[in-house]
C-alpha positions as CSV (number, residue, x, y, z in Angstrom):
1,X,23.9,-11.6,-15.3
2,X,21.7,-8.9,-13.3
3,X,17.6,-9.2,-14.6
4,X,15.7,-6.5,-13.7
5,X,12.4,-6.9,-13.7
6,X,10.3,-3.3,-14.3
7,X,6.0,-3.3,-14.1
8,X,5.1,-0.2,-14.8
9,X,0.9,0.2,-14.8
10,X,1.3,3.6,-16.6
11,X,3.9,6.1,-17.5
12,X,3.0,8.6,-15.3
13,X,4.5,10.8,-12.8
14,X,2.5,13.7,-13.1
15,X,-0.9,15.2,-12.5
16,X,-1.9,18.4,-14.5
17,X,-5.6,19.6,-14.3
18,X,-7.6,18.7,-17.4
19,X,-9.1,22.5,-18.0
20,X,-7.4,22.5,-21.6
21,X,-8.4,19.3,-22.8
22,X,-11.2,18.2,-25.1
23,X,-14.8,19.3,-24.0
24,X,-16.4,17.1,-22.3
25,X,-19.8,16.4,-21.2
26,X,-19.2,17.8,-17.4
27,X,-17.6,21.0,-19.0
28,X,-20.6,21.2,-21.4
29,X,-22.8,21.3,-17.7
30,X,-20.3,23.6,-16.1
31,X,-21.0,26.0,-19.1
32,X,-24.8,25.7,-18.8
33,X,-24.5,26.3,-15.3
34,X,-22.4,29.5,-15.8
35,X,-25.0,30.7,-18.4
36,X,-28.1,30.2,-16.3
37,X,-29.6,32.7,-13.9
38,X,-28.3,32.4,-10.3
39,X,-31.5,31.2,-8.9
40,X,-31.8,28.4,-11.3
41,X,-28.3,26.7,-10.4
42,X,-29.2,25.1,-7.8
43,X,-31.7,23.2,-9.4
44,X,-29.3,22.6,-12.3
45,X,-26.3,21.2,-9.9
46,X,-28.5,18.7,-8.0
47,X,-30.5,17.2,-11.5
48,X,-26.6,16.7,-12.5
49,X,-25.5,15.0,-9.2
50,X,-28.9,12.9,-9.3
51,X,-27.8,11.6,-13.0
52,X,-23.9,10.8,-11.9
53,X,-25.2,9.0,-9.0
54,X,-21.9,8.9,-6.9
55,X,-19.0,11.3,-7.0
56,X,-16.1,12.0,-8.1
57,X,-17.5,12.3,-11.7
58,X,-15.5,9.8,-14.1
59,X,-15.5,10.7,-17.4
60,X,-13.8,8.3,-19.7
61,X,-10.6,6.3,-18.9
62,X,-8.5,9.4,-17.3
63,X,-10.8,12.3,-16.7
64,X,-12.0,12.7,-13.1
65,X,-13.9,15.6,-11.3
66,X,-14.3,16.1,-7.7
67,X,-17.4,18.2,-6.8
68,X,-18.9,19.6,-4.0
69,X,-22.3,21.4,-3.2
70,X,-23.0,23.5,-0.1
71,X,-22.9,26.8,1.8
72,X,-18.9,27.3,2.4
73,X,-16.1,30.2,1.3
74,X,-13.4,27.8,0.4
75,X,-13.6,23.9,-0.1
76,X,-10.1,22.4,-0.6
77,X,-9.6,18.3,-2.1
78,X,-6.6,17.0,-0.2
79,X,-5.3,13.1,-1.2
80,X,-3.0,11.3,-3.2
81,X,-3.4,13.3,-6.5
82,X,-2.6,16.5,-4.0
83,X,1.2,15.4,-3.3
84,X,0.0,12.8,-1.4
85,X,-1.6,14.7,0.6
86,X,0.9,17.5,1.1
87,X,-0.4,20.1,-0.4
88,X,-4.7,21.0,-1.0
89,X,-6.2,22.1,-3.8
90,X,-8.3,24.5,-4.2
91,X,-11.8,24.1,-6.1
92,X,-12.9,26.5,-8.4
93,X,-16.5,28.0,-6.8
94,X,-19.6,28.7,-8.9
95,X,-22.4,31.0,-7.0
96,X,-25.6,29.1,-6.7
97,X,-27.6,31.5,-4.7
98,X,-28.4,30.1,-1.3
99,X,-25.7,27.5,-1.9
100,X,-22.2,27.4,-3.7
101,X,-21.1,24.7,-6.3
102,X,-17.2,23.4,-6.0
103,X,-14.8,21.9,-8.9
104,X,-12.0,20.9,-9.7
105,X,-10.7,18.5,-12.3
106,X,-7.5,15.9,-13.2
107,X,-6.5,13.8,-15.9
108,X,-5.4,10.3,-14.4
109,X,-4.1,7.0,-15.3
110,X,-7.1,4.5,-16.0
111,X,-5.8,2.2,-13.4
112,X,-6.0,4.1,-10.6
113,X,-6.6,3.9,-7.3
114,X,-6.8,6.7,-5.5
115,X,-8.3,8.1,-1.9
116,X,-8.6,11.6,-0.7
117,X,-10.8,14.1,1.6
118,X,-12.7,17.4,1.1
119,X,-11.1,20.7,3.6
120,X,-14.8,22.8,3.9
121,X,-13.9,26.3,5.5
122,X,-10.2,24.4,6.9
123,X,-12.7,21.5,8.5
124,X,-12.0,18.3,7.1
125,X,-14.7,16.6,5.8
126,X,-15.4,13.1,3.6
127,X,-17.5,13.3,0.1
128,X,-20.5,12.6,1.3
129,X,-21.8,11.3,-2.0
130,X,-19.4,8.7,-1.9
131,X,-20.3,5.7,-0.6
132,X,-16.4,4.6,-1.0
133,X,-14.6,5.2,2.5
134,X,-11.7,3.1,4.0
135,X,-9.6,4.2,7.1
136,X,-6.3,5.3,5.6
137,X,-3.0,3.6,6.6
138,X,-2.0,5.2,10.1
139,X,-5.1,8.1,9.3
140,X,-8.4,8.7,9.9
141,X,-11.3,8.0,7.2
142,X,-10.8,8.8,3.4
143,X,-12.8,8.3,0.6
144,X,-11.9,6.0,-2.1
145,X,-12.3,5.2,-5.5
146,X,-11.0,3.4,-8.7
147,X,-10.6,4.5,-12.6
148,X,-12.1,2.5,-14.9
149,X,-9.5,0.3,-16.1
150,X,-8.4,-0.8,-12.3
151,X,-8.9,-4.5,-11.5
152,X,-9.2,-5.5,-7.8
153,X,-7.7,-8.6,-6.9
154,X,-9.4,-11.5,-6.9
155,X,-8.6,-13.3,-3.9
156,X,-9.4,-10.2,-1.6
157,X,-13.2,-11.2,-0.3
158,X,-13.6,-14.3,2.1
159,X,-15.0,-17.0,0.3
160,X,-17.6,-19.4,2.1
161,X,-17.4,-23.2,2.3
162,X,-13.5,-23.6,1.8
163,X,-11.4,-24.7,4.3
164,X,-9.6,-22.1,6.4
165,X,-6.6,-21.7,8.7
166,X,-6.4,-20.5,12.4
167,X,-4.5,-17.7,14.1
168,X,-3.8,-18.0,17.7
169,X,-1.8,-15.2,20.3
170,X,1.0,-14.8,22.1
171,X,2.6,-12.2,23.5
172,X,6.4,-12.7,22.7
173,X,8.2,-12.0,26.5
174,X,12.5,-11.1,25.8
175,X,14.7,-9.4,28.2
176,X,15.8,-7.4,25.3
177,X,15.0,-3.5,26.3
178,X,13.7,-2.4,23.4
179,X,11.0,-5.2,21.9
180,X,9.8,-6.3,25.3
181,X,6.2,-8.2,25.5
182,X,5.8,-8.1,21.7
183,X,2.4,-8.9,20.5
184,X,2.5,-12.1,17.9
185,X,-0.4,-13.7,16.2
186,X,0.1,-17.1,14.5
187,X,-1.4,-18.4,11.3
188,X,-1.7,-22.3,11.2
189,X,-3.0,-23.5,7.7
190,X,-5.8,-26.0,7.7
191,X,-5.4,-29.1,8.7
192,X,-2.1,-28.2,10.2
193,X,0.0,-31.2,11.0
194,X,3.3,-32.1,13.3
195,X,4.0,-34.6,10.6
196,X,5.5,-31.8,8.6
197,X,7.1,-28.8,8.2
198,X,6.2,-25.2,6.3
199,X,7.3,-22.3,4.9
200,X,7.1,-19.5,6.7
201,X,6.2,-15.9,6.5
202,X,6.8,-12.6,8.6
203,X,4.5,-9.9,8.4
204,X,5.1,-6.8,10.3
205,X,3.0,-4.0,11.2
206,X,1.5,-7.6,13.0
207,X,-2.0,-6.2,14.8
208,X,-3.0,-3.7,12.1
209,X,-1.9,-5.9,9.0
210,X,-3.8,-8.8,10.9
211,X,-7.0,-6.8,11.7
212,X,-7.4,-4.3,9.2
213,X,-5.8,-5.8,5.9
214,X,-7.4,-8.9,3.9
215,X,-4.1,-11.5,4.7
216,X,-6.2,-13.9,6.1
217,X,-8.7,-13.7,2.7
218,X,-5.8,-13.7,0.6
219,X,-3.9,-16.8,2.4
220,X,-6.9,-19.0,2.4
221,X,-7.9,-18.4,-0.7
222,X,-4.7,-19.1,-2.5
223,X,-3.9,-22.0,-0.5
224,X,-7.6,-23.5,-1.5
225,X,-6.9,-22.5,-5.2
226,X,-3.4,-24.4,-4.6
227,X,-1.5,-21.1,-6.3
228,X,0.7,-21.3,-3.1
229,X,2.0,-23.8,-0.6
230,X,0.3,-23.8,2.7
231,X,2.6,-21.7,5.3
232,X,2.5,-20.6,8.5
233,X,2.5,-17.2,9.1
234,X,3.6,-15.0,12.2
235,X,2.0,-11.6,12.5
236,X,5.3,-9.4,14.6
237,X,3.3,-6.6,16.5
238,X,5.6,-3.8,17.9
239,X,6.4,-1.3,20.8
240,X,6.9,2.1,19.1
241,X,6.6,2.0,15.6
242,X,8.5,4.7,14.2
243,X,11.9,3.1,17.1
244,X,11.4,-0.3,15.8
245,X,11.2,-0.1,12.3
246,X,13.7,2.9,11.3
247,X,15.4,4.8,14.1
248,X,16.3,1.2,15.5
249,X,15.4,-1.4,12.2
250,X,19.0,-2.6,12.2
251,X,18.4,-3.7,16.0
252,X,14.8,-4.8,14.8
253,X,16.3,-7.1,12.4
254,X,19.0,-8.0,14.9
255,X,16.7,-9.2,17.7
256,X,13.9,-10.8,15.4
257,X,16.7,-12.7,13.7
258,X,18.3,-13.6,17.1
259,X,15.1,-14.3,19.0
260,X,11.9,-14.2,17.7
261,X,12.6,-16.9,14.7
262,X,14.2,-19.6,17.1
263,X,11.4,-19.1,19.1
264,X,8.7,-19.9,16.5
265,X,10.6,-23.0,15.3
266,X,10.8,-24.4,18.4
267,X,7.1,-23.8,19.2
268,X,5.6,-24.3,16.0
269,X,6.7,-26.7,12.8
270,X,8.2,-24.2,9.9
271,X,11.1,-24.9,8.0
272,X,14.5,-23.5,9.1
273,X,16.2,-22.3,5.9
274,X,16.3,-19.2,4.6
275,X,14.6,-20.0,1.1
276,X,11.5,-21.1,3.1
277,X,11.6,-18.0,5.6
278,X,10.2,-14.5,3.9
279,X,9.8,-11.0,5.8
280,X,7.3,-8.3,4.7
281,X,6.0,-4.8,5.5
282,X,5.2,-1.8,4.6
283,X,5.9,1.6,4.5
284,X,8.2,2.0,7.5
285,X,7.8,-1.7,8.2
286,X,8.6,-2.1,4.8
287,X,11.9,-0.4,5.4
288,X,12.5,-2.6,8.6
289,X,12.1,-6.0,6.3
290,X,14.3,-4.8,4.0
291,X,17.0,-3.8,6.3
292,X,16.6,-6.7,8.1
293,X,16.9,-9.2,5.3
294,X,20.1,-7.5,3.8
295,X,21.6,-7.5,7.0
296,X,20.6,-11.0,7.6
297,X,20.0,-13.1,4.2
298,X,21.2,-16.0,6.4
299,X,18.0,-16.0,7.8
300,X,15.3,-14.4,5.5
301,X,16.1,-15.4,1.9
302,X,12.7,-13.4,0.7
303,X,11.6,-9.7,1.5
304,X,8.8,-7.3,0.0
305,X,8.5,-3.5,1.1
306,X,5.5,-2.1,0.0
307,X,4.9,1.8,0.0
308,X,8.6,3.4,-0.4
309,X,10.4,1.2,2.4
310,X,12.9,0.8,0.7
311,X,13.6,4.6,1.1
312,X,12.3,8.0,1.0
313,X,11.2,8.7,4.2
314,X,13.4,11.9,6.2
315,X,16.6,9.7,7.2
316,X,15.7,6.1,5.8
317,X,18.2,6.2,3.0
318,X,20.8,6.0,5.2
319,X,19.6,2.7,7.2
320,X,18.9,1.2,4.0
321,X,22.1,2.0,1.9
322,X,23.6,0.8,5.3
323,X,22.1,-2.9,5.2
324,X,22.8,-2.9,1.5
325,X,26.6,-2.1,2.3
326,X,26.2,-4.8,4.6
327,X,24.2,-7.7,2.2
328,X,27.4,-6.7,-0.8
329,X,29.5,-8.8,2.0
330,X,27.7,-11.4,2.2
331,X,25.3,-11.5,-1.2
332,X,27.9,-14.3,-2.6
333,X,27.1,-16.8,0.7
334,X,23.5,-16.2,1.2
335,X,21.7,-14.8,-2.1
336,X,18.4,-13.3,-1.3
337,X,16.1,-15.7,-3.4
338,X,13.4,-12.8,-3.7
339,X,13.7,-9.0,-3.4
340,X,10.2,-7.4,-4.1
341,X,10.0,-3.1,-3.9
342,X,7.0,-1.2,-4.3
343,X,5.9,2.2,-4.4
344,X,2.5,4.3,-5.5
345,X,3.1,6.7,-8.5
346,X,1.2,9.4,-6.2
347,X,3.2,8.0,-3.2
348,X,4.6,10.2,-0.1
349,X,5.8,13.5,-0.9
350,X,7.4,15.9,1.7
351,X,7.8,19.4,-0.4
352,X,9.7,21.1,2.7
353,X,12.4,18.4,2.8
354,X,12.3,18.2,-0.6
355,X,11.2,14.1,-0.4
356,X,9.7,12.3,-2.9
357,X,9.1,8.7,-1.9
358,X,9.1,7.4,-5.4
359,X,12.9,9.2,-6.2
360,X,14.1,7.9,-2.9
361,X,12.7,4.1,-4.2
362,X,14.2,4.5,-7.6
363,X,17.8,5.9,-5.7
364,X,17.7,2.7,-4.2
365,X,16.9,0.4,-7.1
366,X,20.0,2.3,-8.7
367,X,22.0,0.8,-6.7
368,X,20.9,-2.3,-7.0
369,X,21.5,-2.4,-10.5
370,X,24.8,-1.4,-9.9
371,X,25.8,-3.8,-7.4
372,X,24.3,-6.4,-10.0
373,X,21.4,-7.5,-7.5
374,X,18.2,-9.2,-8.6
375,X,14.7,-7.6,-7.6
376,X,11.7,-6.9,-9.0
377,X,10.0,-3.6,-9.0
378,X,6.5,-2.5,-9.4
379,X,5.2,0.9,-9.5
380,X,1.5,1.4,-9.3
381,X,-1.0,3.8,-9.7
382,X,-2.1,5.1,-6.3
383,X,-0.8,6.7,-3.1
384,X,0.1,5.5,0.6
385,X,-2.2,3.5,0.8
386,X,-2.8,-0.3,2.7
387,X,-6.0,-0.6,0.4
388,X,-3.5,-0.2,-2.6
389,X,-1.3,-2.5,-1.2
390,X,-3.5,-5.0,-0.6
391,X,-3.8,-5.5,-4.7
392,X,-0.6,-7.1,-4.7
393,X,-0.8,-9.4,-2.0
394,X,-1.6,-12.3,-3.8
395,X,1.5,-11.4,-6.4
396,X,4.3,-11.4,-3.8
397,X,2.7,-14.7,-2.0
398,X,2.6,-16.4,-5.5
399,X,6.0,-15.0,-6.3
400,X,7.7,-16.5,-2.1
401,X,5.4,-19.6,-2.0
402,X,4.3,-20.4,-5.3
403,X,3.4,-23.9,-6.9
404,X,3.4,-23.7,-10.8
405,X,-0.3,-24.6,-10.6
406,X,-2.0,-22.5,-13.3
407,X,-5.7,-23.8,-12.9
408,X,-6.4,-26.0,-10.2
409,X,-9.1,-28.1,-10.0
């Protein structure tokens, strides 16, 4: 009997600017700003900004307002609220005399988590009264911020005086054209012992989810609150991104299946079925895990793609309907034990092509729920974004590696 199991944070697929809603205190300021003389504007703007302290301006659960104050013709907001950055918005300008005042307004879900960037005169620039800046998966620097009702995870921040695990490097040597020289780190839980053996997990996007994401935080911390089995984990790096992961996944998942897992069980002490092996990534790594574990559930019996992997990008589908035509043959012999997809609400839009990450995502769950499959799906409030991803980290380890234990001691 097919289970499918839906989150959905908030019932939203749609931003609308808030102009016609209920007054509220910022359009109560935007009316005495209008009514006052030119010369006292200024003055009126920066008292304002002094009192909100940071920007955007939250107001309530759902209302937020991007501002901006300076000498400019046009200021644009580009981010996940903008088609995921596909198309700017422009901000409404009020003359202030020697300097301008920009606005522009949405009504949001409460929960979310969203990033963007300010276009001044077609520069791109960050909110400088925003102390909130991350560097953007694959981009530069973006501001960020939360709605009032978001929760960050709690196992996120390293924690100090628990016992850790170590990563040590390799660089993966094959004769095999296209992966040569891979880059691998390895994760070794503490107190890491030859007397036994550990599940195992496969991260992709290796360097950059090693270096600039929060596993290591999230590992330890879980392990040390015993919500999850010790594992080993092995950080894949790759050679050309965009190659590896979709115009070449299925001879991604080939090779790593071939290869690169033989290689770390002979080297390093991780169990060698596929209910104790898992493969995640995200975005187009997240399409490469998924491809590969469809096409080989012999090997991987649990895969996560966060951030529309599972389709939606120009050309994915087809890769991923692909493996799945390929996993139908097999699904009766080797059941995947887990199937996690994810994908942001405000996630990757490409208006040209006519792409919408988030229809390409539910295509493919479609089909799953035809083909009587078992997943889980979770659609949450923000864009494409690693920071976003990073909130349910600790939910897919739980969900691969998990040990029942509901408050350790």
């Amino acid at each position: 009997m097919r289970k499918t199991i839906a989150y959905f944070l908030f019932a939203c697929s749609f931003i609308v600017p808030c102009y016609a809603q209920k007054k509220s205190r910022f359009e109560a300021f935007l009316r005495e700003l209008n009514q006052s003389t030119i010369d006292k504007r200024e003055r009126l703007v920066n008292q304002y900004l002094v009192r909100a302290k940071t920007t955007p301006i939250v107001e309530g659960k759902n209302k937020v307002h991007f501002v901006w104050l300076g000498k400019a013709d046009t200021v644009k907001v580009e981010g996940d609220l903008q088609k995921s950055w596909a198309v700017a918005a422009v901000l409404q300008k009020i003359d202030c005399g020697e300097k301008d005042f920009f606005h522009i307004s949405y009504d949001i879900p409460s929960t979310a988590l969203i990033e963007y960037g300010f276009i001044v005169d077609g520069k791109q620039t960050l909110d400088l009264l925003n102390p909130g800046v991350t560097q953007g998966f694959d981009f530069g620097d973006r501001n960020t911020f939360s709605m009032p009702d978001f929760v960050e995870s709690p196992y996120l921040k390293p924690r100090y005086g628990i016992n850790k695990g170590t990563v040590v490097q390799w660089t993966f040597k094959t004769s095999h054209e296209l992966f040569t020289n891979q880059p691998i780190s390895i994760y070794r839980p503490h107190d890491y012992s030859n007397d036994k053996t550990y599940p195992v997990l496969y991260v992709l996007d290796g360097t950059s989810s090693l270096y600039n994401r929060p596993y290591l935080n999230v590992i330890n911390n879980l392990i040390y609150d015993k919500k999850i089995e010790p594992i080993v984990i092995v950080f894949v790096g790759y050679n050309d991104r965009w190659n590896d992961y979709v115009e070449k996944s299925k001879e991604f998942g080939q090779w790593l299946s071939d290869e690169m897992v033989p290689f770390i069980e002979k080297n390093f002490n991780v169990e060698s079925t596929a209910v104790k092996r898992a493969i995640i990534g995200a975005s187009a790594s997240g399409h490469a895990a998924i491809v590969t574990a469809l096409r080989h559930p012999d090997v991987f019996g649990n895969v996560a793609s966060q951030g529309g992997g599972a389709g939606g990008y120009p050309g994915l589908n087809p890769f991923a309907n692909a493996a799945l035509d390929d996993y139908l043959t097999k699904k009766d012999k080797f059941p995947l034990r887990h199937l996690y997809t994810e994908v942001g609400v405000f996630d990757l839009e490409f208006p040209q092509q006519k792409i919408i990450f988030s229809e390409g995502v539910t295509q493919f769950n479609e089909r799953l729920n035809k083909e009587g499959i078992r997943y889980v799906f979770k659609q949450v409030n923000g864009g494409h974004s690693s920071k976003l991803w990073d909130q349910t980290l600790d939910d897919i380890l739980i969900m691969f590696f998990g040990t029942g234990v509901k408050n350790p001691q």
